[in-house]
ZAMARGU-4260 file (C-alpha; in steps of 0.2 Angstrom, whole numbers, plus 5000, padded with zeros to 4 digits):
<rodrens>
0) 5545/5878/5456 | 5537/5867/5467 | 5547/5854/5479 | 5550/5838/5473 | 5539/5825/5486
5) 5549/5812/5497 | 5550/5795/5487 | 5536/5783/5498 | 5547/5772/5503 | 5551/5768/5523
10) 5568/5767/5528 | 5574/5759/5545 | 5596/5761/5549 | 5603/5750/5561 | 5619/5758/5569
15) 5626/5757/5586 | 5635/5773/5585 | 5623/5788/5588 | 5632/5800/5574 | 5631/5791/5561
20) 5609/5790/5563 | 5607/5807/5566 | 5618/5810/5551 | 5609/5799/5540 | 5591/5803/5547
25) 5597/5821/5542 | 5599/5817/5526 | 5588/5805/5522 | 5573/5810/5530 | 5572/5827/5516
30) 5569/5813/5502 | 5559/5798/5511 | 5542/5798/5517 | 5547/5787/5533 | 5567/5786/5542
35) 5566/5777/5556 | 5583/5772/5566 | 5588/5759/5579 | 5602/5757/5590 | 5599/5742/5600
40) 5599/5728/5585 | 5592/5714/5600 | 5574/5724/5595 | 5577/5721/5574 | 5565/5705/5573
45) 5551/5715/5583 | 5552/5731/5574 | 5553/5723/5557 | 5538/5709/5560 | 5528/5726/5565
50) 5532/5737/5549 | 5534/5735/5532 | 5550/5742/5529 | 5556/5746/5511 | 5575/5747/5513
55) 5587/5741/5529 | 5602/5750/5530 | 5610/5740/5544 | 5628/5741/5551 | 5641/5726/5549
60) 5648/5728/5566 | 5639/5732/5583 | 5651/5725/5597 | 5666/5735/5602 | 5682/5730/5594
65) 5672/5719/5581 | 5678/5719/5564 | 5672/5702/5556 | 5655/5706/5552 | 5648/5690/5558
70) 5635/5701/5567 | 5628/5710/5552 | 5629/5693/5544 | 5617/5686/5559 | 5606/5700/5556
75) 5604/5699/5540 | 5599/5679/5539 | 5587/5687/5552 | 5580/5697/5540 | 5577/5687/5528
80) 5571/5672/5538 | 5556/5684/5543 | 5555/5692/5527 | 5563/5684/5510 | 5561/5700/5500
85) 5569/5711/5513 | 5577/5722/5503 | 5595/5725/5514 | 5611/5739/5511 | 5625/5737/5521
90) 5635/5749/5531 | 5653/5744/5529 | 5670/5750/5532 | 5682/5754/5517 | 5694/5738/5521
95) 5679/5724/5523 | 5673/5728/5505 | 5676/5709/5498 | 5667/5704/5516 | 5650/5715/5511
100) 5650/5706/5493 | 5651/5690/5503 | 5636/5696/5510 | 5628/5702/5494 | 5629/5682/5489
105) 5619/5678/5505 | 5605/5691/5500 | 5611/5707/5504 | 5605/5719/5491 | 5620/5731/5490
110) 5632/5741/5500 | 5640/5758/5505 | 5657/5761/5511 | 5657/5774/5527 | 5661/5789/5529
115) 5649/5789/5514 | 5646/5801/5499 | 5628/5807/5502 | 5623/5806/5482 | 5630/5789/5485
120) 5620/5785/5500 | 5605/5793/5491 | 5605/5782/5473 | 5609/5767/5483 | 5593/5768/5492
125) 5582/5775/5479 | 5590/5758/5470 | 5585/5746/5484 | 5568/5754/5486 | 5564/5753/5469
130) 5572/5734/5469 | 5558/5733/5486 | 5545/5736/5478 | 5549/5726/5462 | 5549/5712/5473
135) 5533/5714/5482 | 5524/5719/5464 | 5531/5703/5456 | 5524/5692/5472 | 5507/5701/5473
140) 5504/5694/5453 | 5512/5679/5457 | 5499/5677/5471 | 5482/5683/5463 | 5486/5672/5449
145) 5488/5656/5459 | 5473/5663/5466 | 5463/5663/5450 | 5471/5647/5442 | 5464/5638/5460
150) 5446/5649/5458 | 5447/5642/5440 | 5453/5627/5442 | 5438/5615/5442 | 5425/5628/5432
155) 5438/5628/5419 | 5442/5612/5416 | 5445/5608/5395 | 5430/5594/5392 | 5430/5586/5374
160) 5429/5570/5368 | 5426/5578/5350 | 5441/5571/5338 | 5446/5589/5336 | 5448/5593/5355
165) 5459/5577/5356 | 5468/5584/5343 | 5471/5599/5355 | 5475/5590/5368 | 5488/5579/5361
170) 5498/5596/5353 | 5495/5605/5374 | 5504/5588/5378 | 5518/5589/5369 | 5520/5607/5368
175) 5517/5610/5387 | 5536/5603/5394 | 5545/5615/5382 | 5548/5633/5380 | 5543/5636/5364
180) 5531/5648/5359 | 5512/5642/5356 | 5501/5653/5348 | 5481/5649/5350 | 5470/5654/5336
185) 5448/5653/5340 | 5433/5663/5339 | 5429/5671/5355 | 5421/5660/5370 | 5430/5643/5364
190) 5441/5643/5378 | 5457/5651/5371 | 5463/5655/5389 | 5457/5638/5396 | 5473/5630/5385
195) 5486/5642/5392 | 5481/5639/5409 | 5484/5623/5406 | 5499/5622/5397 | 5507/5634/5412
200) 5500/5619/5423 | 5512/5607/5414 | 5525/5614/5409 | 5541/5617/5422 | 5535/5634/5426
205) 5519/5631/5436 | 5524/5635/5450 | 5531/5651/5445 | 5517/5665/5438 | 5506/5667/5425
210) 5501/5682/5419 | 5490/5687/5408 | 5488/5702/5400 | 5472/5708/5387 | 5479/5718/5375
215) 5465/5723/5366 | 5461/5732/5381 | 5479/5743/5384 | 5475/5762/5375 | 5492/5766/5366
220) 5496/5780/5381 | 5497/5765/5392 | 5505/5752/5384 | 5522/5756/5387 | 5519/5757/5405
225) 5509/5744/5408 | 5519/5731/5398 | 5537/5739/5402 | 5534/5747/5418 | 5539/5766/5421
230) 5549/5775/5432 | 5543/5787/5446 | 5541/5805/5438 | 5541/5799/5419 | 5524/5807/5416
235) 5511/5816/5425 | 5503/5803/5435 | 5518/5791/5437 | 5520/5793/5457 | 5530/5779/5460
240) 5539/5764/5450 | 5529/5751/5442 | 5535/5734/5436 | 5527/5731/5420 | 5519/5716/5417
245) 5532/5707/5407 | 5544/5707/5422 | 5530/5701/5434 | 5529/5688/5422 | 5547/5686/5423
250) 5549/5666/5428 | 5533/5661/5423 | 5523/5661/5409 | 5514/5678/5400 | 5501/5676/5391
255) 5495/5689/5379 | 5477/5689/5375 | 5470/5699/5359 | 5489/5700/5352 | 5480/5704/5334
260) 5472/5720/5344 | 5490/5730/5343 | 5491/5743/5333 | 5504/5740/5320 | 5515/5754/5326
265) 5516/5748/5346 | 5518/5727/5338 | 5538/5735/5334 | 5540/5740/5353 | 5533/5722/5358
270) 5544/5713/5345 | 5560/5721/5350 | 5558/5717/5367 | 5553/5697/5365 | 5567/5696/5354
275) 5580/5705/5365 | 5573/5698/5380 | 5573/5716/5390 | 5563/5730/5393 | 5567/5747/5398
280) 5557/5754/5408 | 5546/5771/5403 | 5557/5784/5410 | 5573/5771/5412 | 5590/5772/5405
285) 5596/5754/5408 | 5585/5738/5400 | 5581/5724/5411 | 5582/5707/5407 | 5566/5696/5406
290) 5562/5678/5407 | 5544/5672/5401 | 5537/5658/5392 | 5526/5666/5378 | 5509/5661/5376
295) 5497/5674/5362 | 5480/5672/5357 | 5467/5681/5343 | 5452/5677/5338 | 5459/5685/5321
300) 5459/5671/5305 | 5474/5667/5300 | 5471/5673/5281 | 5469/5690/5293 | 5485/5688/5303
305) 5493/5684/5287 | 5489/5703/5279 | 5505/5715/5285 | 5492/5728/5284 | 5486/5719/5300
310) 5500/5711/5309 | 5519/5711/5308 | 5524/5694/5299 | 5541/5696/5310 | 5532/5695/5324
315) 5519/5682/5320 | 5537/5672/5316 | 5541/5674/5334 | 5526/5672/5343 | 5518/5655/5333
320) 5531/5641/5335 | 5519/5629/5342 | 5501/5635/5332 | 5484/5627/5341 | 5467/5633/5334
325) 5452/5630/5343 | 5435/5623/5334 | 5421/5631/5338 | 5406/5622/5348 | 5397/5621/5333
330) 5409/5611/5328 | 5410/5598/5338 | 5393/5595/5345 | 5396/5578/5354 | 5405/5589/5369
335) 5391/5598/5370 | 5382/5583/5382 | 5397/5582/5395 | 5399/5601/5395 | 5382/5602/5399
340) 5383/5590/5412 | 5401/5597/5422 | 5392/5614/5421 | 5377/5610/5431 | 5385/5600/5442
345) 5397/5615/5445 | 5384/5626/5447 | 5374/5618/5458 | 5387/5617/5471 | 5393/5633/5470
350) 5376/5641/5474 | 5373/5628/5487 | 5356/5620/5477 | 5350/5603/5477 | 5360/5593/5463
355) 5349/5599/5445 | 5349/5587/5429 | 5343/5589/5410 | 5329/5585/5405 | 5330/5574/5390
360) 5320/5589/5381 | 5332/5601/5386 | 5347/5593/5382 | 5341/5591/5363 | 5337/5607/5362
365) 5354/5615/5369 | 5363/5602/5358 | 5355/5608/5344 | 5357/5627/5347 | 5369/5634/5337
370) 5381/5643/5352 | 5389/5657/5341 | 5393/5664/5358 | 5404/5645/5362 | 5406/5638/5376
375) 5405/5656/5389 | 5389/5657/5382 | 5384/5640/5386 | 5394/5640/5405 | 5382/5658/5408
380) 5368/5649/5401 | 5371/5634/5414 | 5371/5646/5427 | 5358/5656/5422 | 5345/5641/5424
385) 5354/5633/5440 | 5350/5651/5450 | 5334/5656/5442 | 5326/5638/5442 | 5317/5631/5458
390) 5316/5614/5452 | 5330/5600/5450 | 5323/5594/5433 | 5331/5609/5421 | 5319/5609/5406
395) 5321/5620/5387 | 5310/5633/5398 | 5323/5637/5411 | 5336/5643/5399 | 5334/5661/5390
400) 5326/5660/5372 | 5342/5659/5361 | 5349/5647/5371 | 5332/5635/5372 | 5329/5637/5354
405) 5331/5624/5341 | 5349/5628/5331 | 5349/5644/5338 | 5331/5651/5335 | 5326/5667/5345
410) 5309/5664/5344 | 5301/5663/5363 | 5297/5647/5369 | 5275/5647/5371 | 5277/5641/5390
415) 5288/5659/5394 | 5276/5673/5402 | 5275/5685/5388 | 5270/5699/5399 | 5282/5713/5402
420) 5280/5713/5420 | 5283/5695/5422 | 5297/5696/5412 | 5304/5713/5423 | 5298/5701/5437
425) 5311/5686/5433 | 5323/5698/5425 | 5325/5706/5443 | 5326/5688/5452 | 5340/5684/5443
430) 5348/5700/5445 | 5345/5698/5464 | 5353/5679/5466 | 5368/5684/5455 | 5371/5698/5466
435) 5369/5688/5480 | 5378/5672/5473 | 5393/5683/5468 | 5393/5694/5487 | 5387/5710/5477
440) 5402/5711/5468 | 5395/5719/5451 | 5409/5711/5438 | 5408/5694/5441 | 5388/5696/5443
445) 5388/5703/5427 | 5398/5690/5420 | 5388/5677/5428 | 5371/5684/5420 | 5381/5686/5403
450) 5379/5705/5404 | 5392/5717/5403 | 5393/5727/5419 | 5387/5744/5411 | 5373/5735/5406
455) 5369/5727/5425 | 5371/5743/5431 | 5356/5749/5418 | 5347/5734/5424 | 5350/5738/5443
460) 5344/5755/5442 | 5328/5750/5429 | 5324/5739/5446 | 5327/5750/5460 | 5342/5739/5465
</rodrens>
C-alpha cells in the first residue's frame, strides 16, 4: 500500500527551548509538506510577512522564569495585526489552561497542553490547517465577488421605466432590508441576476459575499462537493479540503441560479441543509453551521414549478417567501429606448471610441424587434455595433440581421454585402476587436460577440486566428 502524502499545509513553531522543536519537527515534518521552526521570536513579524504559513504553533512563554503568558499574548496580536486570518495553536503548560482560553477569545485558534500527546498534537493541527484554509477560501470568494459586483456594477444597472419594472422595483425595496427568501421567476436574458445583485447591495449584508452558484451546471458527482465542500481523501481526486460554496457564502448572500435544474433526488440534500442550516462536508462527520441570505432563480413557469414531478413543493415553500417574476422585453417595449441609450454609451467608453448615437432609424427598428433573447441579446447586440461600426451614427445596418429586423425578422437588410467573403471579412473583424477589446481572454470575447466559446473557437480557427 502506498504511503499516505503529507497534508499541504506549512507549519512554522515558535519555542525558545531547543527540545521541544526538534521533537516536534520530528513529528511533524512525516505528515506536513513544510515544518519550519524558530527560536528567536524578535524575527516572527519578518518570517511571517515573507511566507504564507498555514498553522503557528507558538509558545506562551519565552523569557526565563516567565509564567504569565503576556509574551505569547504580544505575539499573537502580532500575528494577527499582520495577518487576521493567522490561524494560531498555542503551546501551554497544564496549569495555565483557563489562561490559553483567554487567548482563544483574543483569536487564538486552539491549544495543546505540553508535554503533548502526539495524536493530539497531530488532529490539532490538521484542525487549524483545515480552519486555515477555510479562512483563506471564504476570503478569496468574498473578494472575486466584490470584484465582479464593481466590474458589473455600471453595465448592469436595472433601467425600466415600464409599470411592470416599477413594480419590481418597489418589491426589491421592500424585500432587500430583510432576510427573507426572494425567489425570482423570468425567461432567460431578463436580468434574473441583475435583481439579486441588487438586492445583496441593499440589504444589511453587502458588504459581506455574494455568491453565486449555477446549478444547472453542477453534474450530480459534483454537487455534494461543490455545494458542501469535501474533506481531503473523500474521493479520488479530493487532495485537499474544500469549503463548499454555501459556507463561502456564509455571512453574505447565496444565490442559486437555475434552482429548477436540480434533479428531484439531489433537491432533498439541498432542502435539508437550508432548513437545518448546516452542512456536512463530503467525507465529514460533524455538520457545520451556515449563515446565508437565500436568493433562487428559474426561468421554469410556475405552472412547471408547481408539478412535484419537476420540483419539491417543500422546497419551493422555503425558497419563495418574497416571489418576483420578471417580464420579458417584449413586454415592456418603452425600456427598450433608454436600454438602448445606457448600452451605447457604456460601450463606447469601454472600448475607448468616440461617443456613438442612434439613428432615429435604428432605434425604430430595434424597438420594434421582438428580443426573444431579452435584454443579453440586446447589451451583445449594443456591443456588437459599438466595435464593428467606424462611424458615431449607429444605423439598422450596423446591428446583425435579427436584431435590425422589423419585430424580429431574420431577413438580411439590402444594404448588408451578401457575399460570403465579405461576410467571413466582417465576421473576422469583429472576432479580432472582441479579442482585442476583451485582452484575448476567449470567455468574455465570446460572451461579448454572443457566441458561446466552442463556437468562437470554431470561428477562430475557420480564420486562422
Amino acid at each position: 500500500m502506498a504511503p499516505t502524502a503529507p497534508h499541504p499545509a506549512r507549519i512554522l513553531i515558535i519555542d525558545d527551548q531547543e527540545d521541544i522543536l526538534l521533537a516536534a519537527r520530528l513529528l511533524l515534518k512525516r505528515h506536513f509538506a513544510s515544518v519550519v521552526t524558530l527560536r528567536d521570536p524578535a524575527t516572527l513579524a519578518e518570517l511571517v510577512q515573507r511566507n504564507a504559513f498555514d498553522v503557528l504553533l507558538l509558545d506562551m512563554n519565552f523569557s526565563a522564569g516567565a509564567e504569565e503568558g503576556a509574551e505569547g499574548l504580544a505575539l499573537l496580536a502580532q500575528v494577527l495585526a499582520l495577518d487576521p486570518q493567522a490561524v494560531v495553536v498555542l503551546i501551554t503548560a497544564h496549569g495555565d489552561v483557563s489562561l490559553a482560553v483567554e487567548a482563544m477569545k483574543k483569536g487564538a485558534a486552539d491549544f495543546v497542553t505540553k508535554p503533548w500527546e502526539n495524536d493530539r498534537l497531530l488532529a490539532t493541527l490538521l484542525a487549524a490547517s483545515n480552519l486555515r484554509r477555510s479562512r483563506v477560501e471564504a476570503t478569496e470568494f468574498r473578494v472575486r465577488s466584490q470584484g465582479l459586483a464593481e466590474a458589473t456594477r455600471i453595465e448592469g444597472q436595472m433601467i425600466g421605466t415600464s409599470a411592470a419594472m416599477l413594480r419590481v422595483f418597489q418589491i426589491i425595496r421592500r424585500a432587500a432590508p430583510t432576510d427573507a427568501n426572494v425567489l425570482i421567476l423570468g425567461e432567460n436574458g431578463t436580468g434574473k441576476e441583475l435583481v439579486a445583485r441588487e438586492i445583496h447591495r441593499l440589504s444589511g449584508r453587502a458588504e459581506q459575499a455574494f455568491v453565486r452558484v449555477d446549478l444547472g451546471t453542477l453534474s450530480p458527482q459534483l454537487f455534494e462537493s461543490e455545494l458542501f465542500g469535501h474533506r481531503r481523501g473523500a474521493f479520488t481526486d479530493a487532495k485537499q479540503d474544500r469549503v463548499g460554496l454555501l459556507r463561502a457564502a456564509s455571512g453574505g448572500t447565496l444565490f442559486l441560479d437555475e434552482i429548477g435544474n436540480v434533479p428531484l433526488h439531489l433537491q432533498s440534500k439541498l432542502l435539508t441543509a437550508l432548513e437545518r442550516r448546516e452542512v456536512t462536508p463530503v467525507g465529514g462527520e460533524k455538520a457545520q453551521p451556515i449563515d446565508v441570505r437565500l436568493i433562487s432563480a428559474t426561468n421554469l413557469s410556475p405552472h412547471r414549478l408547481a408539478d412535484e414531478n419537476v420540483f419539491r413543493q417543500d422546497l419551493l415553500y422555503r425558497i419563495n417567501t418574497v416571489e418576483i417574476g420578471l417580464p420579458p422585453l417584449r413586454e415592456r417595449p418603452e425600456d427598450i429606448a433608454p436600454l438602448l441609450e445606457h448600452f451605447v454609451a457604456i460601450y463606447s467608453e469601454k472600448y475607448n471610441v468616440p461617443p456613438k448615437r442612434l439613428s432615429a432609424a435604428a432605434l425604430d427598428r430595434l424597438t420594434a424587434h421582438g428580443w426573444p433573447g431579452n435584454v443579453r441579446a440586446l447589451r451583445h447586440a449594443v456591443e456588437r455595433a459599438v466595435i464593428l461600426s467606424e462611424e458615431t451614427m449607429l444605423e439598422p445596418d450596423d446591428f446583425s440581421p435579427s436584431a435590425a429586423g422589423q419585430a424580429g425578422a431574420g431577413a438580411l437588410p439590402a444594404s448588408l454585402p451578401a457575399e460570403a467573403s465579405k461576410l467571413d471579412a466582417v465576421e473576422k473583424e469583429a472576432i479580432l476587436r472582441a479579442l482585442e477589446a476583451h485582452g484575448r481572454n476567449i470567455s468574455r470575447a465570446a460572451e461579448a460577440l454572443g457566441l458561446t466559446r466552442p463556437s468562437l473557437y470554431r470561428r477562430m480557427q475557420k480564420h486562422g486566428l
